[in-house]
ZABA-304499 format. One record per residue: residue in three letters; x, y, z of N, C-alpha, C, O in turn; residue number from 1. Coordinates in steps of 0.2 Angstrom, whole numbers, plus 2048, in hexadecimal, padded with zeros to 3 digits. Layout:
% ZABA-304499
<site residu="ALA" n_x="X" n_y="Y" n_z="Z" ca_x="X" ca_y="Y" ca_z="Z" c_x="X" c_y="Y" c_z="Z" o_x="X" o_y="Y" o_z="Z" num="NUM"/>
...
END
This chain:
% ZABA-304499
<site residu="UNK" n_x="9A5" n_y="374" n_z="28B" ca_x="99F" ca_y="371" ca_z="28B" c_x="9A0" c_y="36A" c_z="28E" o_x="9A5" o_y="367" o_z="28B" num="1"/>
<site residu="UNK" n_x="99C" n_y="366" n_z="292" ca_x="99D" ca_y="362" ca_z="294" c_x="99A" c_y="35A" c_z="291" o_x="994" o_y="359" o_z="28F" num="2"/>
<site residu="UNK" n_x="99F" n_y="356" n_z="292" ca_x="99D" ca_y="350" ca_z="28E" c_x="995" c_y="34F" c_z="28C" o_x="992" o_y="351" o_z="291" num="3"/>
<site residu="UNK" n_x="990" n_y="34C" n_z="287" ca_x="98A" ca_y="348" ca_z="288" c_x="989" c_y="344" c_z="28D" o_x="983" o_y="344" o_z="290" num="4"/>
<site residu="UNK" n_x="98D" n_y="340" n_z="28E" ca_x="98E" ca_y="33A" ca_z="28F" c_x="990" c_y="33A" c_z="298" o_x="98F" o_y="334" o_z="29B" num="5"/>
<site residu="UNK" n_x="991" n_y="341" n_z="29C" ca_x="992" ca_y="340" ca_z="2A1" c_x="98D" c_y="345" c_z="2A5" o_x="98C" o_y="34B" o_z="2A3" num="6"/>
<site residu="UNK" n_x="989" n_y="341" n_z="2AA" ca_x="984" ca_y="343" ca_z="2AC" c_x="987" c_y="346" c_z="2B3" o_x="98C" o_y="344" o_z="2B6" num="7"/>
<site residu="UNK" n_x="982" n_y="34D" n_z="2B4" ca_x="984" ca_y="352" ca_z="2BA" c_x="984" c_y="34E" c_z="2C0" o_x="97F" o_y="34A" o_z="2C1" num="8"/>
<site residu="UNK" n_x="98A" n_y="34E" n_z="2C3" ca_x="98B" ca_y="34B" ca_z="2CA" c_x="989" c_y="34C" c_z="2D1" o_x="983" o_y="34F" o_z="2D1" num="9"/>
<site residu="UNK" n_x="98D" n_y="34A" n_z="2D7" ca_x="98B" ca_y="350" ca_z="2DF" c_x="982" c_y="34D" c_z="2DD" o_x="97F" o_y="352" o_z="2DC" num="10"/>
<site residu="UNK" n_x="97F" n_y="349" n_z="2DD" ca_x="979" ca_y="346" ca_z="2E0" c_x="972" c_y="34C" c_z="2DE" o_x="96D" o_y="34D" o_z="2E1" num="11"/>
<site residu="UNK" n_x="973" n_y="34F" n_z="2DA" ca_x="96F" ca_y="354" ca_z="2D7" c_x="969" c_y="351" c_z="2D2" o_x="96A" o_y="34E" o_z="2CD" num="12"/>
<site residu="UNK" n_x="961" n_y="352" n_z="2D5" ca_x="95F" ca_y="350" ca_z="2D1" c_x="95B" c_y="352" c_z="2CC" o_x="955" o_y="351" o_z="2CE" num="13"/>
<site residu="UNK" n_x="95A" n_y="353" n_z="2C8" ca_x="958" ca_y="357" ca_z="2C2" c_x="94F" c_y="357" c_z="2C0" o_x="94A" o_y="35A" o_z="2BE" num="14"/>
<site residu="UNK" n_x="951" n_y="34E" n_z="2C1" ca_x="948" ca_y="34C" ca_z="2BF" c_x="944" c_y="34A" c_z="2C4" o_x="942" o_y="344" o_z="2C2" num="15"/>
<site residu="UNK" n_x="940" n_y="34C" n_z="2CB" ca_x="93E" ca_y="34A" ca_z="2CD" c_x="93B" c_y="343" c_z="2CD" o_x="93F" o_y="33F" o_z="2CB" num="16"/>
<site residu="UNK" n_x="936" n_y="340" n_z="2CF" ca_x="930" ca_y="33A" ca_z="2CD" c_x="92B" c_y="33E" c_z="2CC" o_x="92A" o_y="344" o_z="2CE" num="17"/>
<site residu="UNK" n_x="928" n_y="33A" n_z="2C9" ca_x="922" ca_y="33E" ca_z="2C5" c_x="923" c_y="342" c_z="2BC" o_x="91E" o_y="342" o_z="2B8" num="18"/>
<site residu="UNK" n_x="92B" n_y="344" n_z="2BD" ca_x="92A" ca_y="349" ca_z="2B7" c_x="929" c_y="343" c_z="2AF" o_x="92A" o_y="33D" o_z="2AE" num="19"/>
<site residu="UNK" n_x="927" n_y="349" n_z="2AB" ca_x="925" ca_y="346" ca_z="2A5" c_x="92E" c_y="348" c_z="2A0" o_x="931" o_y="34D" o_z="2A0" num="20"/>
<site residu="UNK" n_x="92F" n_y="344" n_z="29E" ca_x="937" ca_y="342" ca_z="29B" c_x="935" c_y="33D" c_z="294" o_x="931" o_y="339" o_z="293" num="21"/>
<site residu="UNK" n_x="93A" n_y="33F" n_z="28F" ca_x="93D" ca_y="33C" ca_z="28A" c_x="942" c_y="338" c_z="28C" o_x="947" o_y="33B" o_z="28E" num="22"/>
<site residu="UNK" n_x="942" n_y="332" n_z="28B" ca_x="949" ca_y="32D" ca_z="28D" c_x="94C" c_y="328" c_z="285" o_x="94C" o_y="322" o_z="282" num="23"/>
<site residu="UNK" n_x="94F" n_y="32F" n_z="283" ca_x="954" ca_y="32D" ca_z="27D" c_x="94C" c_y="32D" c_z="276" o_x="94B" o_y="329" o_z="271" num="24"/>
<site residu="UNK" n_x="949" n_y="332" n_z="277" ca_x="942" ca_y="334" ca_z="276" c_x="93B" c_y="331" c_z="275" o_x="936" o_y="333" o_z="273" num="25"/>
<site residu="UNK" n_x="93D" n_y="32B" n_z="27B" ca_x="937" ca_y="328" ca_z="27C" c_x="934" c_y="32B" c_z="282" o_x="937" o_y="32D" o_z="287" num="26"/>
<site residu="UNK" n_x="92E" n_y="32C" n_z="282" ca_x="928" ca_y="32F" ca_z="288" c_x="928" c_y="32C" c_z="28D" o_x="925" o_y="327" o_z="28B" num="27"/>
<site residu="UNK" n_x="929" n_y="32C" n_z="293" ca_x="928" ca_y="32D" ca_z="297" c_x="928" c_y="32F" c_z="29D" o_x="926" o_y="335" o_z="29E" num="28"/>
<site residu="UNK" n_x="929" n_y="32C" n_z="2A3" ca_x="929" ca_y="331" ca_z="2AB" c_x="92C" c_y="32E" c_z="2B0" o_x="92B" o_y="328" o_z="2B2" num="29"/>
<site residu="UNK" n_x="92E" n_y="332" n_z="2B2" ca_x="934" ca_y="32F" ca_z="2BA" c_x="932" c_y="32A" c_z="2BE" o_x="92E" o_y="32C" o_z="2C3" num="30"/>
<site residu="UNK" n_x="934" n_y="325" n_z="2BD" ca_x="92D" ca_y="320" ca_z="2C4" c_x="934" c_y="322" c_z="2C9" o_x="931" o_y="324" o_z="2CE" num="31"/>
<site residu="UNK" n_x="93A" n_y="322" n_z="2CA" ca_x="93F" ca_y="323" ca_z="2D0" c_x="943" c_y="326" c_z="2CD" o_x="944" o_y="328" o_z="2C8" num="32"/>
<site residu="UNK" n_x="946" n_y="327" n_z="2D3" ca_x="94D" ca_y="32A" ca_z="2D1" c_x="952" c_y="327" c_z="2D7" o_x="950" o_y="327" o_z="2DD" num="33"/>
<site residu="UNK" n_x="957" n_y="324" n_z="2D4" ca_x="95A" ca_y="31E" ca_z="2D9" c_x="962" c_y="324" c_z="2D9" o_x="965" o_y="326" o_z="2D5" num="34"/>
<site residu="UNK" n_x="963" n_y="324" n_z="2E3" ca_x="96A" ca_y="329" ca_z="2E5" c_x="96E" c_y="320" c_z="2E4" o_x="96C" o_y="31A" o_z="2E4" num="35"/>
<site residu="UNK" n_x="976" n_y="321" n_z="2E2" ca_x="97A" ca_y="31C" ca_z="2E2" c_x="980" c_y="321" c_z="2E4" o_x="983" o_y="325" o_z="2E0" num="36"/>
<site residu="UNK" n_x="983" n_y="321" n_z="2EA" ca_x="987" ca_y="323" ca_z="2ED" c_x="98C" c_y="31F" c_z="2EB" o_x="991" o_y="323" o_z="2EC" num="37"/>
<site residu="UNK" n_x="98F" n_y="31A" n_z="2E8" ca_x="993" ca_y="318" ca_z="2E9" c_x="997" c_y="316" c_z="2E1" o_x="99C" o_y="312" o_z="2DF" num="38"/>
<site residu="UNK" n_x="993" n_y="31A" n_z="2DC" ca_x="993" ca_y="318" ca_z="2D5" c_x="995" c_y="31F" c_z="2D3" o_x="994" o_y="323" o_z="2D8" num="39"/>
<site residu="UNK" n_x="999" n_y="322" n_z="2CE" ca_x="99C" ca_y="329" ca_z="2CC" c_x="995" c_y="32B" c_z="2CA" o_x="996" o_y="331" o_z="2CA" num="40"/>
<site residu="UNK" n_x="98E" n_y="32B" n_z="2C8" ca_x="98B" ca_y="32C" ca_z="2C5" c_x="985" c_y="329" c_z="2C9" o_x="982" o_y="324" o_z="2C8" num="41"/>
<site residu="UNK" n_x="984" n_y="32F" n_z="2CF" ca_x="982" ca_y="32F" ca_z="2D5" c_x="978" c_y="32E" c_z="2D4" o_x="974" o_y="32B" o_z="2D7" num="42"/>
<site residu="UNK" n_x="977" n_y="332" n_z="2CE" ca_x="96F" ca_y="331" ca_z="2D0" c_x="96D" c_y="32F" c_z="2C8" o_x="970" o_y="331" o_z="2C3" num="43"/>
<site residu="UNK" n_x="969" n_y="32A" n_z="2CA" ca_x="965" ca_y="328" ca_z="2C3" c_x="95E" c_y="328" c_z="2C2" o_x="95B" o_y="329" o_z="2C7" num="44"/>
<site residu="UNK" n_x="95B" n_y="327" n_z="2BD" ca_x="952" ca_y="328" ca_z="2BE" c_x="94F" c_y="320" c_z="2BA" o_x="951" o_y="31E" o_z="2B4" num="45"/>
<site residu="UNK" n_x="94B" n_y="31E" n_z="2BE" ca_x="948" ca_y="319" ca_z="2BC" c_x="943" c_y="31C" c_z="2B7" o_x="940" o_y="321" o_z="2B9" num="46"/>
<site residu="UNK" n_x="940" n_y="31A" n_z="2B1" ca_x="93C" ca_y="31C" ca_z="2AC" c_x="936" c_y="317" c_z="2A9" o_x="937" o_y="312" o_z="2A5" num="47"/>
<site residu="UNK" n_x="930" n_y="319" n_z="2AB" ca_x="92C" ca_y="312" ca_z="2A9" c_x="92A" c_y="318" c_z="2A2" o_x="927" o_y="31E" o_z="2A3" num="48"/>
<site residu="UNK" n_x="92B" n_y="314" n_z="29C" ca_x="928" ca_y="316" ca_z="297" c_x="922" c_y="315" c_z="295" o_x="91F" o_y="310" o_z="297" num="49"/>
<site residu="UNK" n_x="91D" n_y="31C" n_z="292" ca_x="919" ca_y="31A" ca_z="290" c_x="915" c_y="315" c_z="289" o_x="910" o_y="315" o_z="286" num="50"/>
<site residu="UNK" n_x="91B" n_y="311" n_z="288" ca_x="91B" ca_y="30C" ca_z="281" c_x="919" c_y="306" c_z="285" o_x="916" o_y="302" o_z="281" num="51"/>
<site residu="UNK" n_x="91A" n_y="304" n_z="28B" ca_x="91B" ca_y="2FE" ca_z="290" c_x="911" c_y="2FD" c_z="28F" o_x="90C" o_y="301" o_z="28F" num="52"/>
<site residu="UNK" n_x="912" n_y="2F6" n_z="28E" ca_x="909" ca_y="2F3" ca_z="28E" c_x="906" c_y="2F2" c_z="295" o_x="901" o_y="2F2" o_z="297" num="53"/>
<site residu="UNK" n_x="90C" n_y="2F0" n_z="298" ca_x="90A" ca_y="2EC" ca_z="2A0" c_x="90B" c_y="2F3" c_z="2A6" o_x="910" o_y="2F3" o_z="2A9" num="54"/>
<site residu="UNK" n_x="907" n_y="2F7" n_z="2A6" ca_x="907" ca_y="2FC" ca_z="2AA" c_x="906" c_y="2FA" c_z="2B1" o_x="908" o_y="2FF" o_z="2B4" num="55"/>
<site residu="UNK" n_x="903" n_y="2F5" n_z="2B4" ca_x="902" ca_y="2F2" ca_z="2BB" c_x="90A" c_y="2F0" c_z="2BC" o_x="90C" o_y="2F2" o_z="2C1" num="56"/>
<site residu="UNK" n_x="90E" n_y="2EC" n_z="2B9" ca_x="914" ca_y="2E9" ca_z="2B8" c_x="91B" c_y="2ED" c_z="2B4" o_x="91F" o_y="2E9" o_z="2B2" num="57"/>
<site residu="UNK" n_x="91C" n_y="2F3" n_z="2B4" ca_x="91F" ca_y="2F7" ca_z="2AC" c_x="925" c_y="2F4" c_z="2B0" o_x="926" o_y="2F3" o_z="2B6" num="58"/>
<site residu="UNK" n_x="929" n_y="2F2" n_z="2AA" ca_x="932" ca_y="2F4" ca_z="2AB" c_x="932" c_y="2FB" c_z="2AC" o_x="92E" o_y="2FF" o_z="2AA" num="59"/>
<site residu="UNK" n_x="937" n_y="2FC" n_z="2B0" ca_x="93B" ca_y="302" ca_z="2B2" c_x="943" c_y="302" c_z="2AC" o_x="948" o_y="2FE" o_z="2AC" num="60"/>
<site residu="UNK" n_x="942" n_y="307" n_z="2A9" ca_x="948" ca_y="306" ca_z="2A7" c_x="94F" c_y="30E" c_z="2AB" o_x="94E" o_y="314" o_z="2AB" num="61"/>
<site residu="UNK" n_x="955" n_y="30B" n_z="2AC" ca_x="959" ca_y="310" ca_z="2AD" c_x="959" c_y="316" c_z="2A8" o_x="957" o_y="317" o_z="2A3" num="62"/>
<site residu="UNK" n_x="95C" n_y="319" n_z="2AD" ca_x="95D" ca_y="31F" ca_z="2A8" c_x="962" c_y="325" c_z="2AC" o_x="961" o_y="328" o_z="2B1" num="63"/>
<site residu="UNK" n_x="968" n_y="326" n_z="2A8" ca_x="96B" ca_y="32E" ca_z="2AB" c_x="968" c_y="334" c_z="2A7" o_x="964" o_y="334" o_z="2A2" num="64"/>
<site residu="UNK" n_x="96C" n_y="33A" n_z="2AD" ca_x="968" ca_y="33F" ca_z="2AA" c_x="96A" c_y="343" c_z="2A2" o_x="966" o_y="347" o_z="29F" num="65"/>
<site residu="UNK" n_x="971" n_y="340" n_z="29E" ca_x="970" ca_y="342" ca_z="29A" c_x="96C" c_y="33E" c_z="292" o_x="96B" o_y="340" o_z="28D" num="66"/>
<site residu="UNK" n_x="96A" n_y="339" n_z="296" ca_x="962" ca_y="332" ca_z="290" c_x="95B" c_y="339" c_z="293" o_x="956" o_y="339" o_z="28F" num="67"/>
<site residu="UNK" n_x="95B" n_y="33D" n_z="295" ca_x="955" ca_y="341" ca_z="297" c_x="953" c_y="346" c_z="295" o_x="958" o_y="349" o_z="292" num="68"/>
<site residu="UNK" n_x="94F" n_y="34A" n_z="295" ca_x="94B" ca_y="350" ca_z="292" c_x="945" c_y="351" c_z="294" o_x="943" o_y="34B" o_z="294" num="69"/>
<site residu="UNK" n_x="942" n_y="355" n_z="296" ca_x="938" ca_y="357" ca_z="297" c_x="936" c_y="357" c_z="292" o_x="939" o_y="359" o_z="28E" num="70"/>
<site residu="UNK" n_x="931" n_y="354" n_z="292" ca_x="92E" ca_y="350" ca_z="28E" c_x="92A" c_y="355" c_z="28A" o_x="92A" o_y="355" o_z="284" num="71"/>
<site residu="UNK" n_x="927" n_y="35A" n_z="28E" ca_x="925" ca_y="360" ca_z="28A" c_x="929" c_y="368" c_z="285" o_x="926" o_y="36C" o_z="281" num="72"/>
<site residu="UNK" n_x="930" n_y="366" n_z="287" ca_x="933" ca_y="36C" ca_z="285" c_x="938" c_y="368" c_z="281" o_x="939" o_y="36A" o_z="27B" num="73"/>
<site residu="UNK" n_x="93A" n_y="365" n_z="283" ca_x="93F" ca_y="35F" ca_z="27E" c_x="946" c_y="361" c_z="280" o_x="94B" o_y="35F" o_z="27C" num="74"/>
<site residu="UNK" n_x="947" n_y="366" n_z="287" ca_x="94D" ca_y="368" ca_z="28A" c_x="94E" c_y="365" c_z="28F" o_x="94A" o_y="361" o_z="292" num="75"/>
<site residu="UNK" n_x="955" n_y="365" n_z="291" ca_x="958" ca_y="362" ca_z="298" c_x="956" c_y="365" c_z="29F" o_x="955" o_y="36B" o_z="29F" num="76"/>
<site residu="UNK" n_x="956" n_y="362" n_z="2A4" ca_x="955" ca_y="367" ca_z="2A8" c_x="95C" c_y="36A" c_z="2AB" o_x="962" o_y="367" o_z="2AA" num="77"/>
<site residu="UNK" n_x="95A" n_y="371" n_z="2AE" ca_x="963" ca_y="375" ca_z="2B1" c_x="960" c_y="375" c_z="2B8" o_x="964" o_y="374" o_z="2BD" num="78"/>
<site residu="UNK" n_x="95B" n_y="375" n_z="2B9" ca_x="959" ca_y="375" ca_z="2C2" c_x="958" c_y="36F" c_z="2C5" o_x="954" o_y="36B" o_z="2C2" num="79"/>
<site residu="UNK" n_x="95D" n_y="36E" n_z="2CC" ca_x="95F" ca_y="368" ca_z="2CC" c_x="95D" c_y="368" c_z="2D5" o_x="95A" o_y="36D" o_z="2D8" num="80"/>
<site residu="UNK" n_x="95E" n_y="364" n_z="2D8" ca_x="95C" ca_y="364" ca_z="2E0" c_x="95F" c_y="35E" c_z="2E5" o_x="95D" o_y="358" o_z="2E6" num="81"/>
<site residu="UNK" n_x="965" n_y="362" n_z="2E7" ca_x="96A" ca_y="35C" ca_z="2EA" c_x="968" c_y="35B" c_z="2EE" o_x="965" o_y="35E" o_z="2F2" num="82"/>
<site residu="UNK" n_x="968" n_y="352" n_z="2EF" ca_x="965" ca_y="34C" ca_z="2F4" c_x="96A" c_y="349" c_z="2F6" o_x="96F" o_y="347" o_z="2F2" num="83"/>
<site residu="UNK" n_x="96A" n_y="349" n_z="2FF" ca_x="970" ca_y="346" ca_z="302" c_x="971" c_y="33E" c_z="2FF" o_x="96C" o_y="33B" o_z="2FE" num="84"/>
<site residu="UNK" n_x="977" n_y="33B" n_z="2FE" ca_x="976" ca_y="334" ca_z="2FE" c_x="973" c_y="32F" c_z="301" o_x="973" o_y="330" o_z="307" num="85"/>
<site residu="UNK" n_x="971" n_y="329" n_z="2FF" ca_x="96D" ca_y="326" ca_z="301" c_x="964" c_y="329" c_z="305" o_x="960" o_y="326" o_z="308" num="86"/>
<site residu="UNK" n_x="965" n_y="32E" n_z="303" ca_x="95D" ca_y="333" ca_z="305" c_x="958" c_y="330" c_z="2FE" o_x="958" o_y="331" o_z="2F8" num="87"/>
<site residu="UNK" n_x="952" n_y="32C" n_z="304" ca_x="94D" ca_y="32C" ca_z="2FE" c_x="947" c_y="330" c_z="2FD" o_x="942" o_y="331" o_z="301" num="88"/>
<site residu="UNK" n_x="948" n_y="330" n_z="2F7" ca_x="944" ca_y="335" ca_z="2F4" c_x="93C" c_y="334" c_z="2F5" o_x="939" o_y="32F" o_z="2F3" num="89"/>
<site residu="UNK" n_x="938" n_y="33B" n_z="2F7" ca_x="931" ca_y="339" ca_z="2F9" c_x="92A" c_y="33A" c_z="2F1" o_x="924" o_y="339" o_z="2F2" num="90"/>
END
């Protein structure tokens, strides 16, 4: 079984933008998903929580894929969809 702590590698992205996610069980949804080609821990997801007051303005907060979960089901996702590096995401 592999570490909590080490997030799936090879540029694979689990969480689109848009999806609805738990981030370390707070609500909310993928504003990005940023490729880092040059970091061991190649994709990350930016996360505007739904707790944030300033919705025209929200922090983005970081996030890897093992802080996440579907917000509906309260599982991880396994289906993933490899993006070339530095390819951005539409």
């Amino acid at each position: 079984m592999a570490k909590k702590s080490v997030p799936p590698l090879d540029n694979i992205v689990y969480y689109p933008r848009g999806t609805r996610v738990l981030w370390n069980g707070e609500p909310g949804v993928v504003h990005d998903v940023v490729i880092k080609p040059f970091d061991k821990y190649e994709v990350g997801y930016d996360i505007m929580l739904d707790s944030q007051t300033r919705k025209n303005e929200p922090e983005i907060d970081n996030a890897s894929y093992h802080q996440l979960v579907f917000e509906d089901t309260g599982e991880k996702s396994a289906d993933g969809e490899y993006v070339e590096p530095l390819k951005k995401l539409e």
